[in-house]
Each structure stands twice: as structure tokens, then as C-alpha cells.
C-alpha positions in Angstrom: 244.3 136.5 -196.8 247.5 135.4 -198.6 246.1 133.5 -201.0 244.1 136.8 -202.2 247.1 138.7 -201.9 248.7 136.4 -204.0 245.9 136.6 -206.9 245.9 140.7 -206.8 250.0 140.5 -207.3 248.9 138.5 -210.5 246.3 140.7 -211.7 247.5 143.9 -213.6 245.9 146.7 -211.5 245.6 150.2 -211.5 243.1 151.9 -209.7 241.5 154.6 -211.0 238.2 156.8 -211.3 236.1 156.8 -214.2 233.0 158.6 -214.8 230.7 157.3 -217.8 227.1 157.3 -218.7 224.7 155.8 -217.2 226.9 154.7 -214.2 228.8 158.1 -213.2 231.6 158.1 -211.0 232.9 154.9 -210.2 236.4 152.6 -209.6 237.9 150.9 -212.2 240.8 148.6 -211.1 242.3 147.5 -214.3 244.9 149.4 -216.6 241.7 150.6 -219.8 244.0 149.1 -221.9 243.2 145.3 -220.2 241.7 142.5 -221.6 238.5 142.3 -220.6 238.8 139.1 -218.9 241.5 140.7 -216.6 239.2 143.7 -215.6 236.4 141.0 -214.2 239.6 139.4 -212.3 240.5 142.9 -210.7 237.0 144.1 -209.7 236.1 141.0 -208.3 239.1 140.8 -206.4 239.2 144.0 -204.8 235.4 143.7 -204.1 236.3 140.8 -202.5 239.2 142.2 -200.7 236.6 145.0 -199.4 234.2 142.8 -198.0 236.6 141.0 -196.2 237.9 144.2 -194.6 234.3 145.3 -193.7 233.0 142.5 -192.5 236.0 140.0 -191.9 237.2 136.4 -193.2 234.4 134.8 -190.7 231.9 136.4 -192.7 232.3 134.2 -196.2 231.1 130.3 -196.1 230.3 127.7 -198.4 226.5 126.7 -198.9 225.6 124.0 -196.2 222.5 122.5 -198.0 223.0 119.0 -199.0 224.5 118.5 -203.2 225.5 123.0 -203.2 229.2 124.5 -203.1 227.8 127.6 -204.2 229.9 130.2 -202.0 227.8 133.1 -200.2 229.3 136.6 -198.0 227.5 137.2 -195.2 226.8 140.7 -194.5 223.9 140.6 -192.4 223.8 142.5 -188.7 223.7 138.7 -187.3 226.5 136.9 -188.9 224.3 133.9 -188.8 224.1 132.8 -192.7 224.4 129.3 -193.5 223.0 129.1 -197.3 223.6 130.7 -200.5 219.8 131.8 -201.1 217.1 131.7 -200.1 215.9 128.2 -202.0 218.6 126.3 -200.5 217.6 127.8 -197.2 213.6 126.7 -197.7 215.1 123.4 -199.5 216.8 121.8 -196.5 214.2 123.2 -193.8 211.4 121.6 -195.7 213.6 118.2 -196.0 214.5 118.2 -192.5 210.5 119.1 -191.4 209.6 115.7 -193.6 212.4 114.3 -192.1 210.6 114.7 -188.7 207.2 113.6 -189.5 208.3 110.7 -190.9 210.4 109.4 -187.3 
């Protein structure tokens, strides 16, 4: 939590609604006048501040299949995710059920 708190304080933001075609109304979190780099920083850090407050800091991970550090939010009912997608999911189950047969 403090280390996201610390990258919004270094993000110019200013929240505000816009509405433009073919998106209508939305959030915008940087100043217009940002560079656009800056903008990407903003939205992804208050979408990333909003999942946390939905659905808590328990609810982001790293990927646990073997050689990925993809990161992954967890917002299903469960809580149970382990894998960024579905591929490194089916990857390690199918190693681990040759793993088996072979022992």
C-alpha cells in the first residue's frame, strides 16, 4: 500500500470526467495537458489502486508456473488463482500429469 501511494504522489493527477466518442463518459486521471506516457502511469495506477480496494492486497500474485513472473489480479468469487492465464495453468498441469506417469 505505501509503495502505491508513493508512485500516485509522483504521478501528476487530476481526476476528471470526460465524455468522447466512441467511449462516452469515462475517468480520466491525468491533467489533458500530460504527456502521454504520464496518463498510462495514472490510469493504471488508480485501476490498480481500485482493485486493491475491491478485492484487497491478497487478491494480486505472481504467476506460479515454472520460468513466468507475469503478475495476475484475482477477481474471481474463490480467491483461488494461481496463474496468469490460462496456458500457464494447462502448461504446468500437463507437466506435472507426465510427471506422474513417468514415477
Amino acid at each position: 500500500m505505501a509503495l502505491l501511494n508513493g508512485l500516485m504522489l509522483q504521478v501528476p493527477m487530476h481526476p476528471h470526467l470526460a465524455d468522447h466518442e466512441p467511449h462516452g463518459l469515462h475517468m480520466h486521471y491525468a491533467p489533458p495537458s500530460s504527456r502521454l506516457p504520464d496518463r498510462f502511469r495514472a490510469t493504471t495506477l488508480m485501476n490498480l489502486a481500485e482493485l486493491i480496494v475491491e478485492h484487497g492486497l491478497t487478491r494480486t500474485g505472481v504467476c506460479a508456473a515454472d520460468g513466468c513472473d507475469r503478475v495476475y489480479a484475482d477477481t474471481s468469487r474463490a480467491g483461488r488463482r494461481r496463474f496468469c492465464s490460462e496456458s500457464c495453468a494447462n502448461r504446468t498441469n500437463v507437466a506435472a500429469f507426465r510427471a506422474r506417469r513417468r514415477s
